[in-house]
TORPA-4810 file (N, C-alpha, C, O; in nm, 3 decimals):
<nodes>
NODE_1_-0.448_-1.064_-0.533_-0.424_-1.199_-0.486_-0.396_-1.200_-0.336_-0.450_-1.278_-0.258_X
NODE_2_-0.300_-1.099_-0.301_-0.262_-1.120_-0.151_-0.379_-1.063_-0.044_-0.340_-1.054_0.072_X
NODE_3_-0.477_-1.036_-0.064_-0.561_-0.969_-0.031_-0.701_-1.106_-0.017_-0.781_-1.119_0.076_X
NODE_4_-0.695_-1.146_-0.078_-0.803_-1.288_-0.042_-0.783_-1.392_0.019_-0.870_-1.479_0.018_X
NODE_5_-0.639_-1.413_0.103_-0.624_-1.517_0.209_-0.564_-1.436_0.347_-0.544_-1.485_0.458_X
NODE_6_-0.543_-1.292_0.300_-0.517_-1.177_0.401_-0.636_-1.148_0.466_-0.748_-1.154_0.415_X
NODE_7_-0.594_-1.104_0.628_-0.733_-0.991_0.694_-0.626_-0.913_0.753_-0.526_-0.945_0.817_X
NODE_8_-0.701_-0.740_0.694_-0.622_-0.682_0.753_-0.735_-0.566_0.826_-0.856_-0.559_0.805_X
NODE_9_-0.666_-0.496_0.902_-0.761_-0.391_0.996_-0.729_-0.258_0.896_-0.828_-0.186_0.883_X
NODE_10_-0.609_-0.213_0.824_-0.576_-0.067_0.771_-0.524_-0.119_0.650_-0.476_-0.232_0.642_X
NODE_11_-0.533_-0.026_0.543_-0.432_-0.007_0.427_-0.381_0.133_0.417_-0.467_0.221_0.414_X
NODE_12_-0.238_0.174_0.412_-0.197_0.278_0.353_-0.158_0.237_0.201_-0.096_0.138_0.162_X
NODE_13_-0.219_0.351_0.125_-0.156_0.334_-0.031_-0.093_0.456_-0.052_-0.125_0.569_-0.014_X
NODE_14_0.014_0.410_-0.126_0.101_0.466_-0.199_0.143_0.489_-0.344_0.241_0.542_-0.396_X
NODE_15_0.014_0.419_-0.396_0.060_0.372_-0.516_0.046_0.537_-0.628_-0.056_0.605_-0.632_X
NODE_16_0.154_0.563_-0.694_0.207_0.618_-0.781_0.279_0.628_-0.902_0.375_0.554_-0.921_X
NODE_17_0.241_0.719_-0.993_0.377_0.716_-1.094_0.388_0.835_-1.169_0.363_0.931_-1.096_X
NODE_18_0.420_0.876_-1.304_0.435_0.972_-1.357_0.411_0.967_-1.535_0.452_0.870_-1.598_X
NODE_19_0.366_1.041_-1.579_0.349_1.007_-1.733_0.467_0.934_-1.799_0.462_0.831_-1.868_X
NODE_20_0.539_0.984_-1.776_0.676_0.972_-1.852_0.711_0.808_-1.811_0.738_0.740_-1.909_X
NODE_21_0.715_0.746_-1.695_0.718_0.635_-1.672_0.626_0.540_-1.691_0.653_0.420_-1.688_X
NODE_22_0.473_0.603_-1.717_0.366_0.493_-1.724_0.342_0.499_-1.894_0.257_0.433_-1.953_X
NODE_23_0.419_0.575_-1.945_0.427_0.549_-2.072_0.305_0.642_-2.171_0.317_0.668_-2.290_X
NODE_24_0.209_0.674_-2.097_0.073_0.777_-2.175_0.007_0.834_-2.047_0.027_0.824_-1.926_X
NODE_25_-0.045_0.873_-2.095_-0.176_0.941_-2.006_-0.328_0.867_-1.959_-0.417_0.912_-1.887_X
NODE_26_-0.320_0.752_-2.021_-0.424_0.625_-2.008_-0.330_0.544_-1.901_-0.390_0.542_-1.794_X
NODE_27_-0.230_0.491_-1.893_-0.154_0.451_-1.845_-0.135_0.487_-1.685_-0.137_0.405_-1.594_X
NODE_28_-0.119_0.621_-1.676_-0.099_0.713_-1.566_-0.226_0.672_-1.491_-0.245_0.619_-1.382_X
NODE_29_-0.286_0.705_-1.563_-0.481_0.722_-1.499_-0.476_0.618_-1.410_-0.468_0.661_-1.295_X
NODE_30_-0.478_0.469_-1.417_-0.495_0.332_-1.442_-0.427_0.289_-1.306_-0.471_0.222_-1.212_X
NODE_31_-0.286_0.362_-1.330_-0.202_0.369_-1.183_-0.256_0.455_-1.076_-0.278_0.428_-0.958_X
NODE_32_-0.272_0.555_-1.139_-0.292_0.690_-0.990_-0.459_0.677_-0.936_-0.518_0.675_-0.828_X
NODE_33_-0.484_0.673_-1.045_-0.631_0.684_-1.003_-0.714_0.546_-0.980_-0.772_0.523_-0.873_X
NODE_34_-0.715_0.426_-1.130_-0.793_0.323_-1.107_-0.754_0.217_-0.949_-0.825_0.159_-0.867_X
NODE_35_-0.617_0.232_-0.965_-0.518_0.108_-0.851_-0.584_0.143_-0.755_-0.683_0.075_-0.730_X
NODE_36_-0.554_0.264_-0.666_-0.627_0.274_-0.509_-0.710_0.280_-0.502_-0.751_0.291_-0.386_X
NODE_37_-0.830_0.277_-0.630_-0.971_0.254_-0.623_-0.991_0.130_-0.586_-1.044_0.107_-0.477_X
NODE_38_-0.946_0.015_-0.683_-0.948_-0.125_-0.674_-0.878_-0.188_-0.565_-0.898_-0.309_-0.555_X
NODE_39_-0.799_-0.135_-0.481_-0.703_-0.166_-0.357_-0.785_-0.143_-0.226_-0.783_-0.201_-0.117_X
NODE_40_-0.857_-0.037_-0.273_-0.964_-0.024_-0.132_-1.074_-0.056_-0.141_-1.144_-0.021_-0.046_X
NODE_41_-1.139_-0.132_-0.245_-1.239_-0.225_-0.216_-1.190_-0.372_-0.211_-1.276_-0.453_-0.176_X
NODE_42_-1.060_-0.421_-0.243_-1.019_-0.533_-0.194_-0.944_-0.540_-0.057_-0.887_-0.638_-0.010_X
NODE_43_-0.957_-0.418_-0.005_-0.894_-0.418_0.135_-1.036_-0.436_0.253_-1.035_-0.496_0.361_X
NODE_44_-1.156_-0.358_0.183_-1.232_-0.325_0.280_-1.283_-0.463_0.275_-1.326_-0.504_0.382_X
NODE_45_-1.288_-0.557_0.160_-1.336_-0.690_0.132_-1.283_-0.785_0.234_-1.357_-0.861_0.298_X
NODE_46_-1.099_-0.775_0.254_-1.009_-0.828_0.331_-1.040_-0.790_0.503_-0.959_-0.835_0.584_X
NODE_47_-1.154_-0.711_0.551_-1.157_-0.683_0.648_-1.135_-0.529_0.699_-1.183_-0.496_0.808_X
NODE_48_-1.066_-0.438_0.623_-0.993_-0.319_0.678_-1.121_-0.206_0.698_-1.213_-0.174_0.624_X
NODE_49_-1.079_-0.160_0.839_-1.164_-0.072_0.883_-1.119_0.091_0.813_-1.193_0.188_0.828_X
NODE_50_-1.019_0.097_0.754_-0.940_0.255_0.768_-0.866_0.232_0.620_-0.826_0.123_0.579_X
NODE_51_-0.860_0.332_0.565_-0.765_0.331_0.421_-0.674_0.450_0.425_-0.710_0.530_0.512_X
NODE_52_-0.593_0.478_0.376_-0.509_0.591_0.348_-0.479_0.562_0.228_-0.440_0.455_0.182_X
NODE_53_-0.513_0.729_0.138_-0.485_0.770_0.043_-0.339_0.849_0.030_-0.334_0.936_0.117_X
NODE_54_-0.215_0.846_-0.053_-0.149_0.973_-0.064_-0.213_1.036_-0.184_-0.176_1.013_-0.299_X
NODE_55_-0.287_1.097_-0.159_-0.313_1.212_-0.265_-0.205_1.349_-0.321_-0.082_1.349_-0.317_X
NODE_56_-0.289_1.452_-0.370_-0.233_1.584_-0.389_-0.257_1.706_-0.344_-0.364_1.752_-0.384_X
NODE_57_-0.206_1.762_-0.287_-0.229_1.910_-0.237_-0.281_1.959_-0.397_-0.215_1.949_-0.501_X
NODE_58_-0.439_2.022_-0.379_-0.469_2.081_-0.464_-0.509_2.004_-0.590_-0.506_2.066_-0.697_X
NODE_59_-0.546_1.870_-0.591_-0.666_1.831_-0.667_-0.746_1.863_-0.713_-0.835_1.849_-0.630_X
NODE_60_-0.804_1.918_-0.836_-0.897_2.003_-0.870_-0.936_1.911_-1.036_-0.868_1.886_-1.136_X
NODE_61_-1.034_1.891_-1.009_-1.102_1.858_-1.193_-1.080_2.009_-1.284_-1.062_2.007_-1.406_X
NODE_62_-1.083_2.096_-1.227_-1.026_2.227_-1.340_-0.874_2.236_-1.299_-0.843_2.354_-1.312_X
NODE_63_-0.770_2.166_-1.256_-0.638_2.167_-1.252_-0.588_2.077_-1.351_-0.668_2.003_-1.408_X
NODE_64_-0.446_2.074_-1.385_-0.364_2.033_-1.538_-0.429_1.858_-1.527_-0.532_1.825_-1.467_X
NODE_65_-0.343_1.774_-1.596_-0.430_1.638_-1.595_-0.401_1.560_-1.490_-0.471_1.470_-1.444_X
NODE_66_-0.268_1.607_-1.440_-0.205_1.531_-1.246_-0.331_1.531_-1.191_-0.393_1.428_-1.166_X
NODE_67_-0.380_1.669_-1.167_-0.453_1.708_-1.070_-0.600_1.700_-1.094_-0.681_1.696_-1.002_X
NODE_68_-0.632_1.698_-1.225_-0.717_1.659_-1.252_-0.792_1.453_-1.220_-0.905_1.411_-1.196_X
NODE_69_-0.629_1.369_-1.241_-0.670_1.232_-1.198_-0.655_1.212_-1.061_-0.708_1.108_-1.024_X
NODE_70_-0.577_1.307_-0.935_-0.613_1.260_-0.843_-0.749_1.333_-0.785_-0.781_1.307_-0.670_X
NODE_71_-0.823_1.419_-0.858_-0.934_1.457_-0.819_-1.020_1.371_-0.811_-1.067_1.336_-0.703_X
NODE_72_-1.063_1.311_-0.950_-1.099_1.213_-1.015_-1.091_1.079_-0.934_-1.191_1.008_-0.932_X
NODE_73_-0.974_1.040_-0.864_-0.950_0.950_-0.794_-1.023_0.952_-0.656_-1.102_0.863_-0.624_X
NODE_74_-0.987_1.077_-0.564_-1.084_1.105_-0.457_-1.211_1.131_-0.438_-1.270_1.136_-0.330_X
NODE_75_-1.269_1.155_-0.588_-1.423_1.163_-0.609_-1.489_1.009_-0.627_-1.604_0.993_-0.586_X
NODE_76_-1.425_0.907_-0.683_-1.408_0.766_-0.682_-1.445_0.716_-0.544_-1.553_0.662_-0.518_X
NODE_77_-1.327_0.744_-0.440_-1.313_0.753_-0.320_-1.426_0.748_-0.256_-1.441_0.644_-0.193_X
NODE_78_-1.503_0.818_-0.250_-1.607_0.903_-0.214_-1.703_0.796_-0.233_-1.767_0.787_-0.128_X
NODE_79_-1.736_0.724_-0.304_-1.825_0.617_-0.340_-1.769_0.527_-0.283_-1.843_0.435_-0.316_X
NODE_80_-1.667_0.465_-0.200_-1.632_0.373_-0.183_-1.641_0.397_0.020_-1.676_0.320_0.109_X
NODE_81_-1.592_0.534_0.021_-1.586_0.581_0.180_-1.741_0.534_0.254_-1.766_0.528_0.375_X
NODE_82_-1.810_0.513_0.169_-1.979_0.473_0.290_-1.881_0.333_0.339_-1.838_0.321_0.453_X
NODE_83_-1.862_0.261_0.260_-1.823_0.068_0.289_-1.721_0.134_0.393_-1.695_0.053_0.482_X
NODE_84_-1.684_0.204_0.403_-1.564_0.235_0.490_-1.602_0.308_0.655_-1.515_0.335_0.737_X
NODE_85_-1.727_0.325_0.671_-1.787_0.417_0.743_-1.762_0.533_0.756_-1.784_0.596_0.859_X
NODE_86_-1.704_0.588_0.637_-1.656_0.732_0.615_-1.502_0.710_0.659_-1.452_0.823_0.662_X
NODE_87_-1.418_0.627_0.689_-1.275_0.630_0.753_-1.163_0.616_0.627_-1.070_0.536_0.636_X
NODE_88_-1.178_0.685_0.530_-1.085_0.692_0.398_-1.073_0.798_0.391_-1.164_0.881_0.395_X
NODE_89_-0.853_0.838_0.368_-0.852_0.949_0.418_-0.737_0.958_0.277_-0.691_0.872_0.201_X
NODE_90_-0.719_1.112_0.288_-0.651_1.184_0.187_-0.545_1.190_0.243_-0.560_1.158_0.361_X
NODE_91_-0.404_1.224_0.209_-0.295_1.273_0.250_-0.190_1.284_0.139_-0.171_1.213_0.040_X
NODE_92_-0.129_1.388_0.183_-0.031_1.454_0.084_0.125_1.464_0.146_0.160_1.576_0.182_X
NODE_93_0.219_1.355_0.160_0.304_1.378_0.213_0.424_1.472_0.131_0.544_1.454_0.155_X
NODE_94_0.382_1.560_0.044_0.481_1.601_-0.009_0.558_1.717_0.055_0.669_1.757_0.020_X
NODE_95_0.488_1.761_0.147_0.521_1.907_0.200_0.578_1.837_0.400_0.620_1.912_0.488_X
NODE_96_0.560_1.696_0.414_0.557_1.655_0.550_0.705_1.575_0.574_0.745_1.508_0.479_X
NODE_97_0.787_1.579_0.694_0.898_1.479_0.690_0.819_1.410_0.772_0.741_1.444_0.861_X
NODE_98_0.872_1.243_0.701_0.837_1.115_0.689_0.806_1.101_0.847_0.721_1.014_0.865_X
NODE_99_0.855_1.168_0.981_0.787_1.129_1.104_0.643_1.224_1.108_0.542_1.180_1.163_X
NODE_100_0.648_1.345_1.050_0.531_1.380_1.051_0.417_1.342_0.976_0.304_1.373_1.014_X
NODE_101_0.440_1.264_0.849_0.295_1.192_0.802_0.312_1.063_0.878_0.209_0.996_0.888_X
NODE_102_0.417_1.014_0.933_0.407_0.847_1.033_0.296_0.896_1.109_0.178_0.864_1.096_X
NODE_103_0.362_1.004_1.214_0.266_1.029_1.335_0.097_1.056_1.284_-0.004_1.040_1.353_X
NODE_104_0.106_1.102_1.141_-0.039_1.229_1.084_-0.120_1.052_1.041_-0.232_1.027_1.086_X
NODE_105_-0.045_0.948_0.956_-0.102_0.831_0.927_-0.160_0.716_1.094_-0.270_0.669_1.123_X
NODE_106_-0.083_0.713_1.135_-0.120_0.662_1.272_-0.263_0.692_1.347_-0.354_0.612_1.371_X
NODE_107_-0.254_0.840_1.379_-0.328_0.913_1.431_-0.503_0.862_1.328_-0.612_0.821_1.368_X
NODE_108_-0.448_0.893_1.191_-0.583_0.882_1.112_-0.610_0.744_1.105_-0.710_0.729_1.035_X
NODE_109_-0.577_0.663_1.136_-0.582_0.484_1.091_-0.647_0.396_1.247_-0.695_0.286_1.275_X
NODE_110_-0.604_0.555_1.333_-0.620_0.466_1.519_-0.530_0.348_1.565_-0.551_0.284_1.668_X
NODE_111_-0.424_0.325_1.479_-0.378_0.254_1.532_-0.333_0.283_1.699_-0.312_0.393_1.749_X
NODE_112_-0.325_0.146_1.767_-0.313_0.142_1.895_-0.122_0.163_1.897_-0.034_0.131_1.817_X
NODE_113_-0.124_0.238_2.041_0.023_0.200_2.090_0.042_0.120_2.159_-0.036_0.031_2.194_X
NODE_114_0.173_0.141_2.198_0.251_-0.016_2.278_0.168_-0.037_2.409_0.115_-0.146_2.431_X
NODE_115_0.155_0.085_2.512_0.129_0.058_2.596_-0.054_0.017_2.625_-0.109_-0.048_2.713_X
NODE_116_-0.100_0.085_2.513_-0.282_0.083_2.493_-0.287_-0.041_2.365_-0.365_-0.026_2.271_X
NODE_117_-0.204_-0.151_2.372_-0.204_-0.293_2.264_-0.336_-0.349_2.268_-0.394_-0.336_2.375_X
NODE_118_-0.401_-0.413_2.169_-0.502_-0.486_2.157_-0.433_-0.595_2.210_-0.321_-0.591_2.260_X
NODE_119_-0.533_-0.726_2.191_-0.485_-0.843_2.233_-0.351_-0.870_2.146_-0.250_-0.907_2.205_X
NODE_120_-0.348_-0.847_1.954_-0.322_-0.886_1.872_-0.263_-0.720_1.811_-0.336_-0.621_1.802_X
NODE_121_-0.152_-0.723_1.783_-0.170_-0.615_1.681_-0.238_-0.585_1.570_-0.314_-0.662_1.512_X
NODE_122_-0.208_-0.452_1.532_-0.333_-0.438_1.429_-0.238_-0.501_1.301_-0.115_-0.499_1.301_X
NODE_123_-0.317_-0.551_1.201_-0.221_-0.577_1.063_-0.270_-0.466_0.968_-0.387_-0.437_0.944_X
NODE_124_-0.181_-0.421_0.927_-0.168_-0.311_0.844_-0.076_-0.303_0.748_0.043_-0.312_0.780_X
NODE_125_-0.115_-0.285_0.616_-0.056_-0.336_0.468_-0.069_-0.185_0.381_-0.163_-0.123_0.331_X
NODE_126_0.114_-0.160_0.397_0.123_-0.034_0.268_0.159_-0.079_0.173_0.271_-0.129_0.174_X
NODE_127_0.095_-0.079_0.075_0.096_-0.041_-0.060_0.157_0.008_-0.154_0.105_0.119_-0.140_X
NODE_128_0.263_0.031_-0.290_0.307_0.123_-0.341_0.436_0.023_-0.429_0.489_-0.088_-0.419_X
NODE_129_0.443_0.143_-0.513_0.572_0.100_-0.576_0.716_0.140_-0.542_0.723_0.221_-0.449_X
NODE_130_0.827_0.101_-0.593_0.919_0.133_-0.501_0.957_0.273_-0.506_0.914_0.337_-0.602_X
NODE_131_1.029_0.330_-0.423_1.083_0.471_-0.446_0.940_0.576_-0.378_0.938_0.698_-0.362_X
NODE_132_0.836_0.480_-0.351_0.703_0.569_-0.267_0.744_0.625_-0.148_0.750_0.743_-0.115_X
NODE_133_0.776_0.499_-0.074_0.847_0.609_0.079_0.770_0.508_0.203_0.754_0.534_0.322_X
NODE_134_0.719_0.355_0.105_0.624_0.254_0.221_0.724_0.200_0.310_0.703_0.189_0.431_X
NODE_135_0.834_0.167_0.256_0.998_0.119_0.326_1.001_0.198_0.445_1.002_0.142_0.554_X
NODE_136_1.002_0.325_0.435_1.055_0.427_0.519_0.939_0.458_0.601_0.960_0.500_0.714_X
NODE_137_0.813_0.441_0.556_0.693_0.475_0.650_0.685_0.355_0.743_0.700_0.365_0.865_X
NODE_138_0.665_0.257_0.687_0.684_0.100_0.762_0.742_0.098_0.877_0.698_0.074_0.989_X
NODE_139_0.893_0.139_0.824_0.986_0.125_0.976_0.949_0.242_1.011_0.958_0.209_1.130_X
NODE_140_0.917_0.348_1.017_0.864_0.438_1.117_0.834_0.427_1.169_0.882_0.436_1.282_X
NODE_141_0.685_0.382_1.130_0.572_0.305_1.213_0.589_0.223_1.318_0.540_0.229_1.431_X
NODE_142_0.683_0.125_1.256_0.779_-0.059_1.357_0.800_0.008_1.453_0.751_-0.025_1.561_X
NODE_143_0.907_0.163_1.437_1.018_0.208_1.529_0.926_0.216_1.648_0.923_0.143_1.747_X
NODE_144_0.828_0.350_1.607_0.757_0.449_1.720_0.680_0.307_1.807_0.700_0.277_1.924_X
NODE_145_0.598_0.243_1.718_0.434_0.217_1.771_0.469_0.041_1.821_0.387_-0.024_1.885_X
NODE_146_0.616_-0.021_1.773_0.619_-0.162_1.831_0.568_-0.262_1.764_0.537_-0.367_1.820_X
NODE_147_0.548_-0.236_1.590_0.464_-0.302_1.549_0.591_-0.398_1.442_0.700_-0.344_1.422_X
NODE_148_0.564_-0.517_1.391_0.656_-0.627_1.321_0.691_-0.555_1.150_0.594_-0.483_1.175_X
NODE_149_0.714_-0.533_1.079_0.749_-0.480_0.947_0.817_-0.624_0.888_0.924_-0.676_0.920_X
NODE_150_0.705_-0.671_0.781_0.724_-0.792_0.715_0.723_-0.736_0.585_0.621_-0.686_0.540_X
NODE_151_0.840_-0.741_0.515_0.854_-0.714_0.374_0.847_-0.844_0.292_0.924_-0.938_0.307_X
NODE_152_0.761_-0.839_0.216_0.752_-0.942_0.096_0.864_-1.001_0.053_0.901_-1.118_0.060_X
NODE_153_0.939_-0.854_-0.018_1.039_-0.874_-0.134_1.166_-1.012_-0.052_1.210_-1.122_-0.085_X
NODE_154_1.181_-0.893_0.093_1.273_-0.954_0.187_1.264_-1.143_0.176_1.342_-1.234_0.148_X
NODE_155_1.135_-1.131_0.211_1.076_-1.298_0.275_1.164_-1.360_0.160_1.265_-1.429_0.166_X
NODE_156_1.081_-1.305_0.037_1.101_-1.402_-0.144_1.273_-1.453_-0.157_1.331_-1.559_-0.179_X
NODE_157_1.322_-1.267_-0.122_1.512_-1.291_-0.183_1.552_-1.423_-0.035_1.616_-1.520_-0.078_X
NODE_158_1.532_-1.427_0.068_1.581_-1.562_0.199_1.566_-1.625_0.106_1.658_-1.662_0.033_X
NODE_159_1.391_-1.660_0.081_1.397_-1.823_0.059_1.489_-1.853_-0.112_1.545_-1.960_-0.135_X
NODE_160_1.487_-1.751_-0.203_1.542_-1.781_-0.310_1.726_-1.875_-0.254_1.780_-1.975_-0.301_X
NODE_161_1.768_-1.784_-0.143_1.916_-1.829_-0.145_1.897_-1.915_-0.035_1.991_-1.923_0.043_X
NODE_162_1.763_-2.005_-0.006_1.788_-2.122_0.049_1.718_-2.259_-0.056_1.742_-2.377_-0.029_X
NODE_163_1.641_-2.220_-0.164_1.591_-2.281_-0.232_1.636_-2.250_-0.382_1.590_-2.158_-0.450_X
NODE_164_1.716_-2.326_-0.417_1.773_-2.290_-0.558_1.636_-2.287_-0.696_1.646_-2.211_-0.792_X
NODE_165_1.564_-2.345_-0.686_1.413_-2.360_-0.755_1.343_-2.273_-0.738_1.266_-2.242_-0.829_X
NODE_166_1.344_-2.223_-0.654_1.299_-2.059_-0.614_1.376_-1.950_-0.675_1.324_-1.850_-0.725_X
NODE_167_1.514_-1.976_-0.669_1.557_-1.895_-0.746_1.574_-1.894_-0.839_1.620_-1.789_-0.883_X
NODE_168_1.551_-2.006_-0.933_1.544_-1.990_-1.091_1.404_-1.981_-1.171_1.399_-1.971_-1.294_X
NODE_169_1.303_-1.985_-1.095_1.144_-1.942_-1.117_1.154_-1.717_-1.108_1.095_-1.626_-1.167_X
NODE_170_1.237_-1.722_-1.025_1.215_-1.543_-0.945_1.332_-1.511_-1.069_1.297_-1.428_-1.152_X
NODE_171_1.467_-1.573_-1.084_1.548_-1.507_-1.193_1.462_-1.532_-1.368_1.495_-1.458_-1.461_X
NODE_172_1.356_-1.641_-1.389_1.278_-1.622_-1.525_1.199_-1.522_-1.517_1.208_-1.450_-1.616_X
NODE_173_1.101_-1.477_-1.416_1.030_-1.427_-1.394_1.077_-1.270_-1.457_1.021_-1.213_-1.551_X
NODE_174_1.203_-1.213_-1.372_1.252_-1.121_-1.407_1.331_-1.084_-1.504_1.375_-0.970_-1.519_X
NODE_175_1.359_-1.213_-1.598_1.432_-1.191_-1.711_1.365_-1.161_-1.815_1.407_-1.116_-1.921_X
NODE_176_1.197_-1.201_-1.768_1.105_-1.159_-1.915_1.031_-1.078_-1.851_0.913_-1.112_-1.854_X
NODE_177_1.057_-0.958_-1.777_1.004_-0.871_-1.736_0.861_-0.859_-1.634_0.767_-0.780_-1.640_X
NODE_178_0.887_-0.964_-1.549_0.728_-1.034_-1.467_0.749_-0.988_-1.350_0.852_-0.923_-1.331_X
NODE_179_0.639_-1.015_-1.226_0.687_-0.976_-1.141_0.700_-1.127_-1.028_0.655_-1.235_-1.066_X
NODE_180_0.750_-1.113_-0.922_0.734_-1.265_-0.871_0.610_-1.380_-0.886_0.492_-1.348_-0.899_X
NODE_181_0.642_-1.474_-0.882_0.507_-1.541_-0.910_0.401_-1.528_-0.750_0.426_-1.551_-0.631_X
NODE_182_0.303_-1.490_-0.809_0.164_-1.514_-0.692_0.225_-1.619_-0.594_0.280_-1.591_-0.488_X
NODE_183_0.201_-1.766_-0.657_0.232_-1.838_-0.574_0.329_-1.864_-0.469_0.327_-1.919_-0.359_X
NODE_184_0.435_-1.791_-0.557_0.604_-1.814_-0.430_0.549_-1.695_-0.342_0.544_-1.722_-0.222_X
NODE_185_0.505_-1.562_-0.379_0.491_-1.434_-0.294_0.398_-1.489_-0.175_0.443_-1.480_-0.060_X
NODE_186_0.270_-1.545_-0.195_0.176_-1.583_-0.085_0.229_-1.704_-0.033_0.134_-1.729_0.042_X
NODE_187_0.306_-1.797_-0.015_0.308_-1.947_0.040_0.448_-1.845_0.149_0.456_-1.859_0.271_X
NODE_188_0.529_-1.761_0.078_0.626_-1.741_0.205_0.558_-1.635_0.299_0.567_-1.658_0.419_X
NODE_189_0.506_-1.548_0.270_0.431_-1.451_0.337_0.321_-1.500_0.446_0.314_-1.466_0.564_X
NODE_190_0.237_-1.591_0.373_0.179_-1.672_0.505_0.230_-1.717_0.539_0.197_-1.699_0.656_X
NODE_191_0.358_-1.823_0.545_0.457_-1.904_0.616_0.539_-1.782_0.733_0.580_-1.812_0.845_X
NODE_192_0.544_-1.696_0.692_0.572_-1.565_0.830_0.503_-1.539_0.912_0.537_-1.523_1.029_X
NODE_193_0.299_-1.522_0.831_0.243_-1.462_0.894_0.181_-1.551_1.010_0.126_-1.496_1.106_X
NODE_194_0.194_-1.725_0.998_0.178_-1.852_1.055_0.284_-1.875_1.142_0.291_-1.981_1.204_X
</nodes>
C-alpha cells in the first residue's frame, strides 16, 4: 500500500524471522524469502534505483533450510536485478557493527552526502520488522549523511494522543491482533511527507 502513492530512489530490507516465530517452515519461506521478493518489485515500481538485501553469509541451496531459503531468495533476486540495472545488493550484517554496514549500505545505494546534496534528498525506505536493526540503521544514516528519519509508528502514536478516534481505531486494531489501518498509516505519513 505505502508504496503506490510513495517515490522512492532506495530500499533497504530487512525483513526477517525465524521458524519458531513464523510458526512452520512455509511460513518462514513467505517472510524471508517471498517478502523482499515482492518489496523489490514494488519498490522498483515506486521509482527506486538501488535495493538492499540483508541476506546470509553462506547461502547455499545444499545448506540446512535457513540457508537454503535465503539462497532461494537471492536466486529470485537475480530475476528481478535486470529491472534494477543490476543495482540489488546482498548484505549480511551479522558479522558488521551497525556503523560499518551504515557506511557498507550508503556506499552500495550512492547515496549523496551533505556536502555533494542533490537538489532534494534522496528518499529512502527501510523495511523490516521490529528488533531488525532499521531503527538503528535509520538514525545512523540521519546522524552521518544529514538525511530526515520519518518513522511511521512515531507519526501514528502523535496523532493517536491528539485524536482520540484515532486512538480507538489503532487500540481495536491491536486488540484483535491487526496491524494499523492502511488508511490512518498513509494519510499521516503523507501529511509529513507534504
Amino acid at each position: 500500500v505505502l508504496f503506490r502513492s510513495w517515490r522512492v530512489d532506495a530500499v533497504i530490507c530487512t525483513l526477517g524471522t525465524t521458524i519458531k516465530s513464523a510458526g512452520s517452515e512455509a511460513a518462514f519461506a513467505a517472510v524471508d524469502r517471498d517478502l523482499p521478493i515482492a518489496i523489490a518489485r514494488l519498490a522498483r515500481k515506486a521509482g527506486a534505483t538501488r535495493y538492499a538485501l540483508n541476506s546470509s553469509l553462506g547461502a547455499s541451496l545444499t545448506g540446512n533450510f535457513y540457508l537454503r531459503i535465503k539462497a532461494e531468495q537471492e536466486m529470485a533476486l537475480n530475476g528481478v536485478n535486470d529491472t534494477f540495472n543490476h543495482f540489488v545488493y546482498h548484505y549480511d550484517t551479522g558479522c558488521n557493527k551497525v556503523e560499518q554496514s551504515c557506511n557498507e549500505l550508503v556506499q552500495m545505494m550512492h547515496l549523496r552526502f551533505r556536502d555533494n546534496a542533490p537538489r532534494r534528498p534522496p528518499r529512502l525506505i527501510i523495511v523490516g520488522p521490529p528488533g531488525s536493526g532499521r531503527t538503528t540503521l535509520a538514525n545512523e544514516i540521519s546522524r552521518k549523511f544529514g538525511m530526515v528519519v520519518i518513522s511511521p509508528m512515531n507519526l501514528v502514536n502523535a496523532e493517536a494522543k491528539k485524536n482520540p478516534a484515532i486512538r480507538i481505531k489503532i487500540d481495536h486494531a491491536q486488540e484483535s491482533g491487526q496491524d494499523v489501518p492502511d488508511d490512518i498509516l498513509q494519510r499521516v505519513v503523507d501529511t509529513r511527507l507534504n
